[in-house]
py3Dmol code that shows the C-alpha trace and the ligand (Angstrom):
import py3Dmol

protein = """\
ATOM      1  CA  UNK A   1     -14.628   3.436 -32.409  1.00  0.00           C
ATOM      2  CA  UNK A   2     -16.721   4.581 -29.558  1.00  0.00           C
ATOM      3  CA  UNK A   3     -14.758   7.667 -27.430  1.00  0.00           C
ATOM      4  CA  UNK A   4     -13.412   7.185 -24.355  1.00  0.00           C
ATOM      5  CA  UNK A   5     -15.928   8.416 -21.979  1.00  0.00           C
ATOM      6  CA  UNK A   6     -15.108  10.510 -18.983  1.00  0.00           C
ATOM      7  CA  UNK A   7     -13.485   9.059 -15.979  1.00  0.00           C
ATOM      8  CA  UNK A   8     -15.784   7.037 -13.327  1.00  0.00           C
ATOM      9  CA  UNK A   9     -14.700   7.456  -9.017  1.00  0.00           C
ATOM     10  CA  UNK A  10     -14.856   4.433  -7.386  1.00  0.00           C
ATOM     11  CA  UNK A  11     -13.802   2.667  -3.938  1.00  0.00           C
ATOM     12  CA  UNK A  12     -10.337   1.878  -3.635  1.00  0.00           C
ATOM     13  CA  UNK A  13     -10.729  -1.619  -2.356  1.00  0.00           C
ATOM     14  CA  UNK A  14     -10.187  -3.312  -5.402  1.00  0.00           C
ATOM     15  CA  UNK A  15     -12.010  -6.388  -4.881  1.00  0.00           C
ATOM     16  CA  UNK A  16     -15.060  -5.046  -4.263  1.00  0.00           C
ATOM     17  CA  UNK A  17     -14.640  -3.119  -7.629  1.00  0.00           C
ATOM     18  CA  UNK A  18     -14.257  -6.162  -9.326  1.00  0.00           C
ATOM     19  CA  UNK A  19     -17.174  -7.074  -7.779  1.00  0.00           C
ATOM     20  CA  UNK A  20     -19.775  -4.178  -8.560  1.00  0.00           C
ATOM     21  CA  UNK A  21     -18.260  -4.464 -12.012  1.00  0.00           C
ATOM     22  CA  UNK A  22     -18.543  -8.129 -13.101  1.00  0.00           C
ATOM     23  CA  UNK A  23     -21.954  -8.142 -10.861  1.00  0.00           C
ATOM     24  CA  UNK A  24     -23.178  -4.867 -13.536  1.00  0.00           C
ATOM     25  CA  UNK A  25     -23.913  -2.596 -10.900  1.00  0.00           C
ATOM     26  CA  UNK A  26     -21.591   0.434 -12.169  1.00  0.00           C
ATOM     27  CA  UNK A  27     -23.339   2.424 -14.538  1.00  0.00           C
ATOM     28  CA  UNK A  28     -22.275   4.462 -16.939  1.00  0.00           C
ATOM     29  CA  UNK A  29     -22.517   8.514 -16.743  1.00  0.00           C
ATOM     30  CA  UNK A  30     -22.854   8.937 -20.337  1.00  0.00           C
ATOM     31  CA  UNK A  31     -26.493   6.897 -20.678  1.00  0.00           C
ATOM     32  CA  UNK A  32     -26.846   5.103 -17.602  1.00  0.00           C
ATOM     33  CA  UNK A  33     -26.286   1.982 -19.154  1.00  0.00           C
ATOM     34  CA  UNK A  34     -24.540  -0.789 -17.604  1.00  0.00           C
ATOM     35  CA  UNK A  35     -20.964  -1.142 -17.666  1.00  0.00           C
ATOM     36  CA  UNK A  36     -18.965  -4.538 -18.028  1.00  0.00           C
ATOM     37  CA  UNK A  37     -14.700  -4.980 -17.212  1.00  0.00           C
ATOM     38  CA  UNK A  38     -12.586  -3.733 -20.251  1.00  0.00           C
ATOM     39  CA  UNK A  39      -9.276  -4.505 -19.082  1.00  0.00           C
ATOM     40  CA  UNK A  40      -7.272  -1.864 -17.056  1.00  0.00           C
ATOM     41  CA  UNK A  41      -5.577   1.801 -17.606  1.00  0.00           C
ATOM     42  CA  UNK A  42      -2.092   2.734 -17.336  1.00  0.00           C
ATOM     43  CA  UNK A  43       0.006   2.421 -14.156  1.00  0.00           C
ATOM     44  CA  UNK A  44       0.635   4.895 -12.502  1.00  0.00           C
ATOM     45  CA  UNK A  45       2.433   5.741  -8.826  1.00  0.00           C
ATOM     46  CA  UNK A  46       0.285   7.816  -6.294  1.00  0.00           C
ATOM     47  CA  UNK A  47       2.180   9.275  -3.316  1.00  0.00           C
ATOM     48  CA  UNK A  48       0.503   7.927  -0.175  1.00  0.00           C
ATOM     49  CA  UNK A  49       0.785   8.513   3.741  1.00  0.00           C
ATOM     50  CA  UNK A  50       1.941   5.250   3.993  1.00  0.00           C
ATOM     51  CA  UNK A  51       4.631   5.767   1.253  1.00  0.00           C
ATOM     52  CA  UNK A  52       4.474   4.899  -2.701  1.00  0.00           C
ATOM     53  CA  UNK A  53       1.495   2.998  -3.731  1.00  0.00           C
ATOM     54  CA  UNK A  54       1.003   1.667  -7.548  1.00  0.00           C
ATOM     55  CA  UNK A  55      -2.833   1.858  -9.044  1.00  0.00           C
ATOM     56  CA  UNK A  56      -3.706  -0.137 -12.219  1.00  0.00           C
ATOM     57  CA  UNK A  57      -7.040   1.193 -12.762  1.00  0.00           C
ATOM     58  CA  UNK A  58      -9.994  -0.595 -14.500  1.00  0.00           C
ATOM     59  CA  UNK A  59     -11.228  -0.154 -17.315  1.00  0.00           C
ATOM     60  CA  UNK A  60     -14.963  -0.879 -18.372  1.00  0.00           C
ATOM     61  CA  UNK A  61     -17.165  -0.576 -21.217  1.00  0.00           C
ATOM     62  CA  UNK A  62     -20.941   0.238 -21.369  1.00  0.00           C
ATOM     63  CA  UNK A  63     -22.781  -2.396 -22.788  1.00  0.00           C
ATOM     64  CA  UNK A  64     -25.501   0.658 -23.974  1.00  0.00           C
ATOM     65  CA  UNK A  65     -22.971   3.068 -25.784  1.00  0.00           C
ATOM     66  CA  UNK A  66     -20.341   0.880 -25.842  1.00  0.00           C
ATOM     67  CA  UNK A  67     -17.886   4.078 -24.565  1.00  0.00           C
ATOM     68  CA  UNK A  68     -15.030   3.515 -22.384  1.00  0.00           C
ATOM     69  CA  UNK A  69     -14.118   4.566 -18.649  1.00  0.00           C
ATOM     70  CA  UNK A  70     -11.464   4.383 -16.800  1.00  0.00           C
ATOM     71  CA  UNK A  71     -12.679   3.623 -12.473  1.00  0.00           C
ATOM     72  CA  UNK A  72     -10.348   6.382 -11.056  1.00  0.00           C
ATOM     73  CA  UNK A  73     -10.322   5.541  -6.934  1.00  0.00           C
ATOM     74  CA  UNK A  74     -11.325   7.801  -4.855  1.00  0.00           C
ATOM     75  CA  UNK A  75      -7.879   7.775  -2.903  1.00  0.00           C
ATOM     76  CA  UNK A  76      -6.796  10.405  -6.103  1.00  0.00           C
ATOM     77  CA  UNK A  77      -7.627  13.544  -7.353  1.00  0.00           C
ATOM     78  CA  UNK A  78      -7.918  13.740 -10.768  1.00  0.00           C
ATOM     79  CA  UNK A  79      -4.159  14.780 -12.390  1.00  0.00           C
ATOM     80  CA  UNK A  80      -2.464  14.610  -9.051  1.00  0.00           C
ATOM     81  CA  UNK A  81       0.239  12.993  -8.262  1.00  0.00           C
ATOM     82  CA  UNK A  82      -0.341  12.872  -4.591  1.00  0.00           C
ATOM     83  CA  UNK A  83      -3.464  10.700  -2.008  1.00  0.00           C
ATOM     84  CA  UNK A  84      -6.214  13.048  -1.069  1.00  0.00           C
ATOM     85  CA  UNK A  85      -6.099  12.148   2.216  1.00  0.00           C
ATOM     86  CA  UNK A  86      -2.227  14.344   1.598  1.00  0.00           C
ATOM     87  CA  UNK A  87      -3.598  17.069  -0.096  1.00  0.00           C
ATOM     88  CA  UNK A  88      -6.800  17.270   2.043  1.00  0.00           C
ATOM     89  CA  UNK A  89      -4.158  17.318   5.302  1.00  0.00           C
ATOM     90  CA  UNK A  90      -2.295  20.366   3.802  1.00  0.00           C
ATOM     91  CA  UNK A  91      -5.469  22.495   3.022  1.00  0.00           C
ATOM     92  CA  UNK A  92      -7.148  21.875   6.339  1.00  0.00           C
ATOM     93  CA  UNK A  93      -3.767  22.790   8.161  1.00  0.00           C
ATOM     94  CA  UNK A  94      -3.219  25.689   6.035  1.00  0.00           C
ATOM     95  CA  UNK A  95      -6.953  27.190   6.988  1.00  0.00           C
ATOM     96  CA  UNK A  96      -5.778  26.258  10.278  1.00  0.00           C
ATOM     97  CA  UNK A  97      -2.883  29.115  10.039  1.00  0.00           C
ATOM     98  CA  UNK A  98       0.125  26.910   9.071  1.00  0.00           C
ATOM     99  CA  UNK A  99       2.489  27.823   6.395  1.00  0.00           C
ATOM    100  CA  UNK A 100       3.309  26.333   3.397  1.00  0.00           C
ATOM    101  CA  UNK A 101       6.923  25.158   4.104  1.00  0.00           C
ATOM    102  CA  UNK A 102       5.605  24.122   6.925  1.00  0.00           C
ATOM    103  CA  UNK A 103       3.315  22.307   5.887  1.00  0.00           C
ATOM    104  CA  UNK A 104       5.142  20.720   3.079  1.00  0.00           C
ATOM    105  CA  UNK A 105       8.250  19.418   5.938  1.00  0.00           C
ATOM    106  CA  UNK A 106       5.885  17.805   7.732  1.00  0.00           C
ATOM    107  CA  UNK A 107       3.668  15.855   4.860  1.00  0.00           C
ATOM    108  CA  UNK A 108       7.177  14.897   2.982  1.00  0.00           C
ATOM    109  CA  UNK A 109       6.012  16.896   0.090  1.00  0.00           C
ATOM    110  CA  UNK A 110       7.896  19.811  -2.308  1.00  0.00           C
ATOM    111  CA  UNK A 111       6.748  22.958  -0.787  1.00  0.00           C
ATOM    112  CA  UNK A 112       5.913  24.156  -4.887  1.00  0.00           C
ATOM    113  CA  UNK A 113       3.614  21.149  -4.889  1.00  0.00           C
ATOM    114  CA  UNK A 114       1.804  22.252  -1.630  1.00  0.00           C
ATOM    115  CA  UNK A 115       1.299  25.634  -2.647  1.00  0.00           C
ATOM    116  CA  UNK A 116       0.067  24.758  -6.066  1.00  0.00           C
ATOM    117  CA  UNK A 117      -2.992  22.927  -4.084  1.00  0.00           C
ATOM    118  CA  UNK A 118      -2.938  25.861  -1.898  1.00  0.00           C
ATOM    119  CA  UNK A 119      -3.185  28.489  -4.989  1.00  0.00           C
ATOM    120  CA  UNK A 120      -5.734  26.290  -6.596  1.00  0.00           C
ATOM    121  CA  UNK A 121      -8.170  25.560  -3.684  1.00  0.00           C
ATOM    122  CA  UNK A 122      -8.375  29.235  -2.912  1.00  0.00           C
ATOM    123  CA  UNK A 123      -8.547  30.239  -6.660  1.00  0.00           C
ATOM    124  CA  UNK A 124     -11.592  28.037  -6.654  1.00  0.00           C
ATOM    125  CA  UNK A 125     -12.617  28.556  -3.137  1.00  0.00           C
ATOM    126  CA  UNK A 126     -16.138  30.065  -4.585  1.00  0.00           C
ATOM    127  CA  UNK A 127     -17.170  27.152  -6.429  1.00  0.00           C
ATOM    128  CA  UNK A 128     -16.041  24.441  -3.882  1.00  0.00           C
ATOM    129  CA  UNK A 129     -18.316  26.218  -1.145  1.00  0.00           C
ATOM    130  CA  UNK A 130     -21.598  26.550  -3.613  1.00  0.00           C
ATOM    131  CA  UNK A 131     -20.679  22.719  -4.856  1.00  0.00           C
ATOM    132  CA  UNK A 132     -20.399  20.765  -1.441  1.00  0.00           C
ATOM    133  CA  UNK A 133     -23.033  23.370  -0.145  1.00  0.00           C
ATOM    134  CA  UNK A 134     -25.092  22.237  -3.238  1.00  0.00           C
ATOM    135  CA  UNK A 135     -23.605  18.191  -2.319  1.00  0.00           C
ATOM    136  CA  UNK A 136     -24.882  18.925   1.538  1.00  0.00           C
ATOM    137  CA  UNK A 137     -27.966  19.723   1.171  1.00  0.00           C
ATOM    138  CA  UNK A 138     -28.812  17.112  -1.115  1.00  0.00           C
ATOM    139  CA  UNK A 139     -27.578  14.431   1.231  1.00  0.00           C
ATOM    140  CA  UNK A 140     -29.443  15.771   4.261  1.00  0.00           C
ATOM    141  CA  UNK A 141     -32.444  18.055   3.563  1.00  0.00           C
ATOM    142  CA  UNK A 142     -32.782  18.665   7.495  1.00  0.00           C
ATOM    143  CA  UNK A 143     -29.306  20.486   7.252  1.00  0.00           C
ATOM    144  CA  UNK A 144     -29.572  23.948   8.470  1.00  0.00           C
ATOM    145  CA  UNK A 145     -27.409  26.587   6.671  1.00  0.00           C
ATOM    146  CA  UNK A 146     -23.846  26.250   6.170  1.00  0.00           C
ATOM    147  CA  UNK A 147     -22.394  29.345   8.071  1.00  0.00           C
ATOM    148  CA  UNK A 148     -19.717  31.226   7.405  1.00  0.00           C
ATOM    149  CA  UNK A 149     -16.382  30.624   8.481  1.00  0.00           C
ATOM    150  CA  UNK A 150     -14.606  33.726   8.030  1.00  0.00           C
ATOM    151  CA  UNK A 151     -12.525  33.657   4.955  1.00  0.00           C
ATOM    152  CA  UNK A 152     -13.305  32.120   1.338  1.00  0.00           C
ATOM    153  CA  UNK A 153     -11.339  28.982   2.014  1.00  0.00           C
ATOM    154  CA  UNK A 154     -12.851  28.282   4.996  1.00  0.00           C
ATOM    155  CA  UNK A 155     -15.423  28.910   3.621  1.00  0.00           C
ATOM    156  CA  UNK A 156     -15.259  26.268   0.940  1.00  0.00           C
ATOM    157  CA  UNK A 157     -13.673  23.978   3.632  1.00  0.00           C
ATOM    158  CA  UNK A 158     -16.615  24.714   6.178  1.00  0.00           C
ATOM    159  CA  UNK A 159     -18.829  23.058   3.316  1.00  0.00           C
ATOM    160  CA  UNK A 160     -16.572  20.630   2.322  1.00  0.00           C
ATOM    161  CA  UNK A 161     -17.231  18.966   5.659  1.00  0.00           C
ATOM    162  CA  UNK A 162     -20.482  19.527   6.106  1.00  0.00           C
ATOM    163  CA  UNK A 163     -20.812  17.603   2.805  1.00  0.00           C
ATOM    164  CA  UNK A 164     -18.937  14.912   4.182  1.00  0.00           C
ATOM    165  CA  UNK A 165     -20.903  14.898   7.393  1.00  0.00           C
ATOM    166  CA  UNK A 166     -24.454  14.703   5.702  1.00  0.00           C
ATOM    167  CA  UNK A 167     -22.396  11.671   3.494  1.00  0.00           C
ATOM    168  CA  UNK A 168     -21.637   9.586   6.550  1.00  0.00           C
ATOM    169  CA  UNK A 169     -25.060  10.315   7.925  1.00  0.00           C
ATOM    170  CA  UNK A 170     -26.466   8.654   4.976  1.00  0.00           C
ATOM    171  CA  UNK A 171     -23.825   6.289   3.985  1.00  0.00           C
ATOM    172  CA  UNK A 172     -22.073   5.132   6.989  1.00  0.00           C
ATOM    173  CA  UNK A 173     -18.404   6.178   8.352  1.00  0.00           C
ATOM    174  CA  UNK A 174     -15.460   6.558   5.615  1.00  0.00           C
ATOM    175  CA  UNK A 175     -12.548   8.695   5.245  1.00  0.00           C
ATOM    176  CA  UNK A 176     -13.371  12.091   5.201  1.00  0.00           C
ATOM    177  CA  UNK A 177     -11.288  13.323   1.982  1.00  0.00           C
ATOM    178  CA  UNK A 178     -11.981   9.818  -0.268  1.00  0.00           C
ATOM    179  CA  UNK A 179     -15.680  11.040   0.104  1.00  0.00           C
ATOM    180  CA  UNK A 180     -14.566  14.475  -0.621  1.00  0.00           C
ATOM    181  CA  UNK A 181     -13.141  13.053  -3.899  1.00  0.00           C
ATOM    182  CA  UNK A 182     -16.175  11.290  -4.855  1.00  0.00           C
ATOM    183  CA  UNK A 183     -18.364  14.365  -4.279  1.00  0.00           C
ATOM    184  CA  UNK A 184     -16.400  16.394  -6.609  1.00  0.00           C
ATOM    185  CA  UNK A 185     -15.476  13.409  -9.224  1.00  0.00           C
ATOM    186  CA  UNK A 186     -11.813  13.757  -8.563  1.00  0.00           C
ATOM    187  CA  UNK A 187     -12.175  17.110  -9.651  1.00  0.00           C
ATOM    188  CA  UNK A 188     -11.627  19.205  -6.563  1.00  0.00           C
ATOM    189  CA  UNK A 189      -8.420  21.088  -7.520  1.00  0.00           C
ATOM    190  CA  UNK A 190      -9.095  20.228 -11.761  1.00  0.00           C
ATOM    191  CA  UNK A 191      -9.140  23.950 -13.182  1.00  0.00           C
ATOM    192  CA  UNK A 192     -12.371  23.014 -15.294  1.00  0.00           C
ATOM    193  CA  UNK A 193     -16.470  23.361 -14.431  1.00  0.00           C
ATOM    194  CA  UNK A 194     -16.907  19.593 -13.611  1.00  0.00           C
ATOM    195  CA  UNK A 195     -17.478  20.691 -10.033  1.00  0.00           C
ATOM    196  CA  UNK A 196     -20.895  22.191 -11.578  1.00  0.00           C
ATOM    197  CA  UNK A 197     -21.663  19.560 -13.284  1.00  0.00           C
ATOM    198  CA  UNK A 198     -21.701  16.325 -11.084  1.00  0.00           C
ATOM    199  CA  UNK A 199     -23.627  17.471  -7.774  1.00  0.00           C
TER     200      UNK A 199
END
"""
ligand_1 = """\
1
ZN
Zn -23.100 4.211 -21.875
"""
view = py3Dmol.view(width=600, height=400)
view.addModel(protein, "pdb")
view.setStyle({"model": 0}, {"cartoon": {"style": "trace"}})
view.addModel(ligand_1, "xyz")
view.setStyle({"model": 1}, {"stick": {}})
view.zoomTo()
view.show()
């Protein structure tokens, strides 16, 4: 049996998943090979703004390898619970100067939960700036320097947006944090390298 091949960020709009899917234009990050629908992953409930949403995410299969990946939208965060649009909310209002509990009132969020994002966007604070630094430049090579904000997280938030800037520049308007998500394969807050790895 082929192994199940590392997760895939994709719109959220479902249809047009199904769409880039069963037209072959995903491909697949192991060999670049084509990738064709292979039913769906588990359920699972992802706190939204707009209150509890359920995601059934699709599966698909490389017709090359023959591995399996599971299309993780880009409304998540790898191993998060809550929408990035949440969790990108509470770190820009916490470089901002608010506090935690604060914070976590107004979002309708446990304040441990808040902080954990907190702890773990500063703890990586280093390698978010040199990733969506990395991520900005690519996008637009006119972009001047990134300066510096201040403080490590703004730091890494500073570039986090100017990432997202030189995205919509290139792309066309989306939501800041889904784009955020796809830049750092769901991995923004994971505690591994995979931020190093998918510039
Ligand atoms: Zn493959």
């Amino acid at each position: 049996m082929p192994e199940v091949a590392p997760m895939l960020i994709v719109g959220a709009e479902q249809a047009q998943v199904e769409v880039e899917l069963l037209g072959g234009l995903l491909g697949c990050r192991s060999c670049r090979g084509v990738l064709g629908p292979w039913g769906h992953g588990r359920e699972r409930v992802l706190r939204c703004v707009e209150g509890d949403r359920v995601l059934r995410p699709r599966r698909a299969r490389c017709r090359g390898c023959l591995g399996t990946h599971v299309l993780v939208p880009d409304v998540v965060l790898l191993r998060r619970q809550d929408e990035v649009a949440v969790i990108g909310q509470a770190i820009e209002a916490n470089v901002a100067g608010e506090g935690c509990r604060s914070i976590a009132g107004r979002l309708g969020v446990p304040a441990d939960t808040v902080r954990g994002w907190l702890r773990r966007f500063a703890a990586r604070a280093e390698l978010i700036r040199a990733h969506f630094t990395r991520c900005a430049a690519a996008l637009d090579p006119m972009l001047g320097a990134v300066l510096p904000a201040g403080s490590g997280v703004a730091d890494a938030l500073e570039a986090v947006a100017a990432a997202a800037r030189a995205w919509v520049l290139r792309f066309g308007p989306g939501p800041v944090w889904r784009i955020v998500s796809r830049l750092s394969a769901g991995g923004l807050l994971c505690n591994t390298s995979s931020l190093a790895t998918t510039a």
